[in-house]
C-alpha positions, 0 to 999 in steps of 0.5 A: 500500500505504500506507493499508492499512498505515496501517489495519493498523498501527492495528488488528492486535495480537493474533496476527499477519498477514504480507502479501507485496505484488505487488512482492514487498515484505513486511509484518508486523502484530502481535506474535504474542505474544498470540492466536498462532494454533498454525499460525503467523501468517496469510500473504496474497499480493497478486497485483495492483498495485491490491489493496491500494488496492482493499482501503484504500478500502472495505475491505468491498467492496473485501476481497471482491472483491479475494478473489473476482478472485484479487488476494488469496490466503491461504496454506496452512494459512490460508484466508479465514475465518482471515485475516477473523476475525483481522482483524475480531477486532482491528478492532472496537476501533475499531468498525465504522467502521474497516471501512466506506467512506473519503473524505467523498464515497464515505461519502455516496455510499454513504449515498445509495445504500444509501436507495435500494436499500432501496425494494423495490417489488414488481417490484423484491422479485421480482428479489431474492428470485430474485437470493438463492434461485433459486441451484441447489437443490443448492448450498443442499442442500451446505451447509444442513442436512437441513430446508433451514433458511436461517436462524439455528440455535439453539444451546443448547450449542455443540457440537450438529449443525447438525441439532439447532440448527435442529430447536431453532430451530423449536421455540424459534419454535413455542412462542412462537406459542402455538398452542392449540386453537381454540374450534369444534375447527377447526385454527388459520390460519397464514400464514407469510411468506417461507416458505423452502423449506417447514421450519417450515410443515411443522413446524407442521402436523406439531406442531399440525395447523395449516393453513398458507399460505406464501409467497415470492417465489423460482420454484424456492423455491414448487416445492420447497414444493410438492414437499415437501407433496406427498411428505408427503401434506399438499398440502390442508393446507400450501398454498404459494403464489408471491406478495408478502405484501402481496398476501395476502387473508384472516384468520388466527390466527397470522402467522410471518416468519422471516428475511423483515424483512431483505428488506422494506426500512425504507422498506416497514416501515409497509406490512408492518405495517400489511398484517399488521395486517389480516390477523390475526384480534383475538386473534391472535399474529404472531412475527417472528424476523429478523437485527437490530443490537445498536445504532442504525439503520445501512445495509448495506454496498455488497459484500452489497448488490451480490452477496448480497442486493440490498435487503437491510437489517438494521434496528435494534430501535428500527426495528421497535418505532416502526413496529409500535406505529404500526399498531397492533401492541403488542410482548410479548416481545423476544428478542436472540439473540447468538451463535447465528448465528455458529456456523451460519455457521461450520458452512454455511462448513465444509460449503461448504469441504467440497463445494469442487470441486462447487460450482465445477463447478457455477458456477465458482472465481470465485462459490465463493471469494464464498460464501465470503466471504459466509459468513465476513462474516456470521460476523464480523458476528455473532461480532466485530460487533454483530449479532444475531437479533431474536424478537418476539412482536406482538399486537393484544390483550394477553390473546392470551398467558398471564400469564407466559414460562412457556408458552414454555419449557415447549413448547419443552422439550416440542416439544425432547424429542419431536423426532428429530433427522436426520442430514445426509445428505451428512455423509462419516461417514453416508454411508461408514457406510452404504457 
């Protein structure tokens, strides 16, 4: 226990964490005086001789799991979610550092192993995107919004639904492909990687009559793709299709990626580009929006990496810029989105909570208390930490796009103010209103 106390002597200030050990012997960190939680202060239980060791060495793996196998344990009133935000809340004073692996050796070994996780060959990016998305559709349906969105919402003010900050999202993200008629009348070629489970390629047919293809990776992601189109009556013109971008052919007039960069792997960045490059047409527009570092390049930690995407990397703005301008792409507009996210994971993790018992019968207690755990990670990350969401505008011809932003603001407000927001089907008040 002593070099986690050491560690939380040093970082909790505000507000106040009491920690009972697996001996019985207590701990208190914090005054309390200042950012006192009204509920008390957050109590957590070491049920394991090795959970604070565990925990002290690399406290981003070894917190998770030590959560996941029942070595740690929040009181009541208290869950996770309190216990991590109050301590990241405090801990970023001393940086990310504080938080990532001790000891030379395990930092190189980290280091190394987190360079080689990123190569993401096409077997390889399969197996991932089927580890990340093949889940149960009904787990996704639990916690994300009507649409399926499994990205950023955006959340103009705070206090919207889930379901307008994702119905935002898209129009934030459709306006700034400046989609416009094309000169022989025809609809205009979208190409849409890492399409998800359909949302946006359906909204953009549904706005613009584009035609679109989308592609992925996951099996059960195509399908309901497909599914989906198919209900809707647009299966000619919404195409979906179970394969790696780099094996898409042809020539488009717009190219999207939302939530995919993060997937590709830096070590691939300059076949992304350059493979998307060719498939736009001359004058043609590609919008990539995905997670990003307000800072320099860095590596994924080993517990994300392990359970929730292998492969996964968040890349610096630096990373995108240097390897785009190398293919050729020019960058026009670059958007840091703060905050946003850390209202959507707060809200995934209030419906994940919410459908508690369900989730575990469909898994077990074990994989519900890592969702959980994913969540609030990724909360902190982009609530207390430095990351954000990065919307990049990318063109081979700078004529492509109006002389000013104006364009972008205009059709989002149009697209904001013609769209009927859908209620979550699952929410109790909805579902109690129509009983």
């Amino acid at each position: 226990m002593w070099l986690l106390d050491k560690f939380l002597k040093q970082a909790i200030h505000t507000g106040q964490l009491l920690v009972t050990d697996h001996d019985g012997k207590a701990y208190t960190y914090g005054t309390g005086a200042e950012g006192m939680d009204p509920r008390g202060p957050v109590r957590i239980r070491f049920t394991h001789p090795k959970a604070s060791g565990h925990i002290a060495r690399y406290p981003q793996l070894g917190a998770g799991e030590a959560y996941m196998w029942g070595w740690l344990v929040v009181e009541e009133p208290h869950d996770i979610r309190d216990m991590i935000l109050l301590v990241t809340m405090n801990a970023k004073r001393l940086g990310d550092d504080a938080i990532k692996a001790k000891g030379g050796v395990r930092k190189v070994l980290d280091r190394l192993v987190a360079k080689a996780d990123s190569i993401n060959l096409k077997a390889k990016a399969r197996r991932n995107a089927e580890h990340t998305y093949n889940l149960t559709r009904r787990l996704y349906e639990l916690f994300l919004d009507e649409d399926r969105q499994y990205t950023m919402g955006y959340y103009r003010n705070p206090d919207v639904s889930l379901e307008q900050a994702q119905m935002d999202k898209k129009a934030h993200l459709a306006a700034k492909m400046y989609i416009q008629p094309t000169a022989d009348g025809k609809p205009m070629k979208v190409l849409d990687i890492g399409c998800g489970w359909g949302g946006f390629a359906m909204y953009l047919h549904e706005k613009y009559g584009c035609e679109v293809l989308g592609v992925a990776l996951a099996e059960d992601q195509i399908a309901f793709c497909k599914e989906r189109a198919a209900a809707a009556g647009v299966s000619d013109m919404v195409k979906f299709k179970l394969m790696d971008y780099r094996d898409v052919e042809g020539e488009f007039d717009r190219i999207s990626s939302v939530g995919l960069l993060e997937h590709v792997g830096t070590p691939h960045y300059p076949q992304f580009f350059e493979h998307t490059h060719k498939l736009l047409k001359p004058d043609g527009i590609m919008f990539s929006h995905c997670c990003g570092r307000a800072g320099e390049p860095g590596r994924t930690d080993a517990w994300t990496r392990k359970y929730i995407f292998p492969g996964g990397y968040i890349p610096a703005l630096s990373e995108l810029v240097i390897q785009s301008e190398k293919a050729g792409w020019q960058v026009m507009d670059v958007e840091g989105m703060r905050f946003h996210y850390s209202h959507t994971l707060e809200e995934w993790y209030n419906r994940t909570v919410m459908h508690r018992d369900e989730i575990v019968a469909l898994y077990d207690e074990q994989f519900f208390r890592m969702w959980q755990f994913y969540l609030v990670g990724a909360e902190q990350s982009f609530r207390h930490g430095t990351m954000v969401n990065w919307q990049i505008v990318y063109v081979k011809d700078r004529a492509a796009l109006p002389m000013t932003r104006d364009f972008m603001t205009e059709e989002s407000a149009r697209l904001r103010e013609e769209s009927e927001i859908p209620l979550w089907s699952l929410d109790p008040h909805v579902r109690e209103a129509a009983e």
